[in-house]
C-alpha positions in Angstrom: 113.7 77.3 123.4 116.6 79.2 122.0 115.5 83.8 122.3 114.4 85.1 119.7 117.2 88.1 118.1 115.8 90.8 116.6 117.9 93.1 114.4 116.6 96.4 113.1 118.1 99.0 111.3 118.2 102.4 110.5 118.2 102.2 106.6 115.0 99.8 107.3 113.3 102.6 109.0 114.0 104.9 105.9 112.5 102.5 103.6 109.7 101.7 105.6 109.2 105.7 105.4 110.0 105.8 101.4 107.6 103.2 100.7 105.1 105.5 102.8 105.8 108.8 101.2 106.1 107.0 97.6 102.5 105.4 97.9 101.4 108.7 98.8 102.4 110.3 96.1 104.9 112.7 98.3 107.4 112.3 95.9 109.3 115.6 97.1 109.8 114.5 99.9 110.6 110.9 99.3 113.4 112.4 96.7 115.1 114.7 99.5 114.7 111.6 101.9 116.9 109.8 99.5 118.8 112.4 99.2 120.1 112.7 102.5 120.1 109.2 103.5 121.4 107.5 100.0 118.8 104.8 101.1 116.3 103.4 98.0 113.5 101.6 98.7 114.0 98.5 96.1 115.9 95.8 95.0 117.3 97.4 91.4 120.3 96.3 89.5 123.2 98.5 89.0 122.2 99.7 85.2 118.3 100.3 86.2 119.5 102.4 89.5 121.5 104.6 86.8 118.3 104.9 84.8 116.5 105.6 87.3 118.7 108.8 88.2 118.9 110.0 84.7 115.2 109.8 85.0 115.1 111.5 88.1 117.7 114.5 87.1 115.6 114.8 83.8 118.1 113.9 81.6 116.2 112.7 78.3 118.2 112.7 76.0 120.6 110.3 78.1 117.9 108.0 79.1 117.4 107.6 75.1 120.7 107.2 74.6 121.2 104.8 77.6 118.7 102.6 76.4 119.6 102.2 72.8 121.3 98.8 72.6 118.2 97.6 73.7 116.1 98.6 70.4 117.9 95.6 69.0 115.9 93.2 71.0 113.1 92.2 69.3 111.2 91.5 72.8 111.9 95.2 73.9 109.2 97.9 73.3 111.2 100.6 71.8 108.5 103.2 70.5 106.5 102.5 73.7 109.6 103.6 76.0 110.7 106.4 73.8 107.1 107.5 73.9 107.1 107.6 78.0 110.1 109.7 78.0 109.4 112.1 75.0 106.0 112.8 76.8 107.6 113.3 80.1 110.4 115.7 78.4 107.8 117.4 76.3 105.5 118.0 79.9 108.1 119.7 81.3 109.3 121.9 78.6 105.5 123.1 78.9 106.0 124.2 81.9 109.6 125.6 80.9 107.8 127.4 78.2 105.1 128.7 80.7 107.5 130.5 82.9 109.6 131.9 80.1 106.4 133.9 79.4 106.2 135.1 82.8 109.4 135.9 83.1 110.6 137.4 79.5 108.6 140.8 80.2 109.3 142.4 76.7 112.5 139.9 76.0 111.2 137.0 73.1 114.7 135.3 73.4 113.9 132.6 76.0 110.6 131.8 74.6 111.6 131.6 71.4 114.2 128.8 72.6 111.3 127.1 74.7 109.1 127.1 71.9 111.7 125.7 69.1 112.4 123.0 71.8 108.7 121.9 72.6 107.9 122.2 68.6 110.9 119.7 68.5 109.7 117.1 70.6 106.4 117.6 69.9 107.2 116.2 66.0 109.0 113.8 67.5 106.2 112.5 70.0 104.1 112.1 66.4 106.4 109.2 65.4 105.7 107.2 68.6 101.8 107.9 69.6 99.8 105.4 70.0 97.3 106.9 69.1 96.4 110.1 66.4 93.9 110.6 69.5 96.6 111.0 72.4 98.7 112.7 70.0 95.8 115.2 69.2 95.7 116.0 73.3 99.5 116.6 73.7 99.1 119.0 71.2 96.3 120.6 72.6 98.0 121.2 76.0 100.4 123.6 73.8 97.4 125.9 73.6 97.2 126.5 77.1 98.4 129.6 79.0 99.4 127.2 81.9 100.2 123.8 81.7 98.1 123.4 85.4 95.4 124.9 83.7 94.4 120.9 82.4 92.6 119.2 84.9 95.4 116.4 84.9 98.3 118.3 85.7 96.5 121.0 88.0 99.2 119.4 90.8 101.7 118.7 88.4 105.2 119.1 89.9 108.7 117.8 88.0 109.6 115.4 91.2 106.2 113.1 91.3 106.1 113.8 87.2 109.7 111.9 87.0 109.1 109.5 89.6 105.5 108.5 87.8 107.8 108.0 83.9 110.5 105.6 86.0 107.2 103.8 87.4 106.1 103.6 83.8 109.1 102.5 81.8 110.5 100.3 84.8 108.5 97.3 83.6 109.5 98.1 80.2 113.6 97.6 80.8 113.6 95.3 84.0 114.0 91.9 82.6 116.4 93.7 80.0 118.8 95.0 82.8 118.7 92.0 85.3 120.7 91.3 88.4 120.5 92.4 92.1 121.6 94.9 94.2 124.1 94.2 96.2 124.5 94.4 99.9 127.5 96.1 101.5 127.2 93.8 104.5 126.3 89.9 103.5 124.5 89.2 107.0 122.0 91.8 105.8 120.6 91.9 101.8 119.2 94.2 100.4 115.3 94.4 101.0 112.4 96.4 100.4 109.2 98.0 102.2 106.2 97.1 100.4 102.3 96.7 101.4 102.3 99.7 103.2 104.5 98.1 106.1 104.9 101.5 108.3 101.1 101.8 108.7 100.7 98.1 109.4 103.5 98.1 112.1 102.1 101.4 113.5 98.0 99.5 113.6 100.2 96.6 115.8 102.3 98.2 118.0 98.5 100.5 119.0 97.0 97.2 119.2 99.5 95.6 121.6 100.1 98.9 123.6 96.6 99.3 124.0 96.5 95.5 125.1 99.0 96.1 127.6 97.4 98.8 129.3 94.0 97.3 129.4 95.8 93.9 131.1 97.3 96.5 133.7 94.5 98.1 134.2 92.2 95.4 134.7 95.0 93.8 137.4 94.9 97.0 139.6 91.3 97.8 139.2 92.0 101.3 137.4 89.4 102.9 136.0 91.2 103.5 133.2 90.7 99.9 132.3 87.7 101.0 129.2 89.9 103.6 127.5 92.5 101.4 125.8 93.4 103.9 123.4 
């Protein structure tokens, strides 16, 4: 029976602990992971990884921009994607606005900007609601001293806020900008963590320590031999 070669890398430890931090919502962290290590966790074509970091640096208007040869597909959700982003935009420039009032202290320069901005988008948001509804609670939030005031953004940061709009608009574009990332090295394609893989791997390497140690114990006699963990 020919051994058995196992091969493990470092970039698959960083996606096993991207896939962690991302389905825990510890987006910061998961960024400034990538960051460092230029290791995503997926398997994204060239044009979707460049949406993705327009998404991620904030850059609207390029995402719009970006995606506008696709309006001409009649398959392609325009008004739903341009919705995502205008919402995420207009989120932020909430929170823009919120601490241009904290900061200005007697100076109506920078809110004025913030609010011309948010008025903006907010007209712009109209044209693309689904709903008279959801467009009724967007505008509602520009009433708020504090955009965490609102129960739904108490926690709001920009890093999980951005990550959340490329979760949302990914299934929107993917079968649009098709093809795979490619591997540097052939022997070794590009894959991804899913299924919360760390935690499973971590549950089975317990499980056969533990197994171990209870097999040694029991052989000498130890004592020990009940506490397998």
């Amino acid at each position: 029976m020919p051994a058995a070669h196992l091969t493990l890398r470092e970039e698959d430890v960083v996606r096993l602990t991207l896939e962690f931090l991302h389905s825990r919502d510890l987006h910061i962290s998961q960024l400034s992971l990538e960051r460092e290590t230029g290791v995503i966790n997926g398997q994204y074509s060239d044009d979707v990884l460049f949406l993705r970091q327009l998404i991620l640096d904030g850059q609207w208007d390029d995402v719009l921009e970006f995606i506008q040869p696709l309006e001409a597909l009649p398959d392609f959700d325009m008004r739903k994607f341009t919705y995502s982003i205008l919402r995420h935009k207009y989120v932020e420039l909430l929170c823009i606005k919120s601490e241009a009032n904290l900061i200005a202290a007697g100076t109506n320069g920078s809110v004025d900007n913030a609010v011309e901005e948010v008025v903006k988008v907010l007209s712009d948001l109209e044209k693309v609601a689904p709903s008279k509804e959801e467009y009724s609670g967007l505008c509602l939030l520009l009433t708020l001293p504090r955009l965490t005031d609102h129960l739904q953004y108490k926690d709001w940061n920009p890093s999980n806020a951005r990550v959340q709009c490329f979760r949302e608009v990914h299934p929107l574009v993917e079968k649009f900008l098709p093809g795979d990332r490619k591997s540097t090295d052939p022997a070794h394609p590009v894959t991804s963590a899913k299924n919360d893989r760390l935690i499973q791997l971590i549950i089975k390497g317990i499980l056969y320590e533990s197994c171990v140690n209870y097999c040694q114990a029991k052989a000498t006699g130890s004592k020990e031999s009940e506490q397998v963990f």
